[in-house]
N, C-alpha and C positions, 0 to 999 in steps of 0.2 A: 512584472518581474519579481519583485518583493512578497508576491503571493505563493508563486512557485516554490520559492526559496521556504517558505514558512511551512508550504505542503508538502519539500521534502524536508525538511527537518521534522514534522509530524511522523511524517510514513518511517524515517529513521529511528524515531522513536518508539513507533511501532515495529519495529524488524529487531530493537535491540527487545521489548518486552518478548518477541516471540522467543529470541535467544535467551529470554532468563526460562522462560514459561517451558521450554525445549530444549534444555543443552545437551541430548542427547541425539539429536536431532537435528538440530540448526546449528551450525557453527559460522562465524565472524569472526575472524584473524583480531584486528584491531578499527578502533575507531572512526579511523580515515576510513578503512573498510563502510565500516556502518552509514557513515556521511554520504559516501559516494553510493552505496546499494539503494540510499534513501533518493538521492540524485537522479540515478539511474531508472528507480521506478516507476519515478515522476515521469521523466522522456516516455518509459516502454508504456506507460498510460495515457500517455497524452497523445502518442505518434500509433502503434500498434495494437492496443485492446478497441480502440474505435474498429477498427478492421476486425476484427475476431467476435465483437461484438454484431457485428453485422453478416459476417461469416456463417454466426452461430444463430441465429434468431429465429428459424426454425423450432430447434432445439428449444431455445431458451423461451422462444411462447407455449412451446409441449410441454415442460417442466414450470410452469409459471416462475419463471424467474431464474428457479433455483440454480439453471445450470450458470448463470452469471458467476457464482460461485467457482466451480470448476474455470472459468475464464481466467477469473483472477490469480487464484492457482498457478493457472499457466505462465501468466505473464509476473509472479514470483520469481515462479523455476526459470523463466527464462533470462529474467535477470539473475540470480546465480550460475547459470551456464554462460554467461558473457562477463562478470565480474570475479578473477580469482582473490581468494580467500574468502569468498562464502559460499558456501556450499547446503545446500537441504537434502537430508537422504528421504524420497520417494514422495510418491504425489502425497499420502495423506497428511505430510508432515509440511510441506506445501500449502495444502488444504488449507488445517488448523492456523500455518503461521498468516494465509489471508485475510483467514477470519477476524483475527488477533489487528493485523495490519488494520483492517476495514471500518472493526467498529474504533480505532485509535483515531485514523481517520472523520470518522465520523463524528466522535466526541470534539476534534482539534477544529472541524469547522463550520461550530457552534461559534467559535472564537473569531475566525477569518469569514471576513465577510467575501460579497462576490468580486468585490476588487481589490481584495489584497491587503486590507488592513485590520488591524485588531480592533474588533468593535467591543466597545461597554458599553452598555445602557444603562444610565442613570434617572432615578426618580427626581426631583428639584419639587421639594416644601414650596409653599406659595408664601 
């Protein structure tokens, strides 16, 4: 549970840099906004991009990869169509704020390990 927590608080982090990187573009009302869209991502990723991933697989082994992108996309926009006060105007604004999302993502769980804790690795002199 403390993992999920950590990964939306990551993805939130990422939805607010998309919001600096974009304000013309991405809008977040407030805060609580931001927290819950980072919440919400986590569920639309954990319950519904497995299905669209699998939906799409065709697809996405003819693009090697690439259309995973376009997924993520989706499942962005589709948390903004289910949470008011964030909004993204059109896919390619979508697009970029996944990307943005993805590699924050990505960097954040370098940090969290597979179960949920923050790992440091230390050297220890002999």
């Amino acid at each position: 549970m403390i993992g999920f927590v950590f990964r939306a608080v990551i993805a939130a982090l990422g939805l607010w840099l998309a919001t600096w990187l974009m304000p013309e573009r991405i809008h977040i009302d407030s805060a609580v906004t931001l927290l819950l869209a980072g919440l919400l991502l986590g569920v639309v990723n954990a319950i519904v991009r497995p299905v669209a991933v699998i939906l799409t697989l065709p697809l996405t082994l003819l693009t090697l990869g690439l259309f995973l992108l376009v997924v993520n996309a989706a499942m962005l926009a589709l948390v903004a169509l289910l949470l008011p006060g964030f909004s993204i105007d059109g896919f390619w604004a979508a697009f970029l704020a996944a990307i943005i999302v993805g590699i924050t993502g990505w960097l954040g769980s370098w940090f969290i390990g597979s179960n949920g804790r923050v790992e440091v690795y230390a050297r220890r002199g002999r």
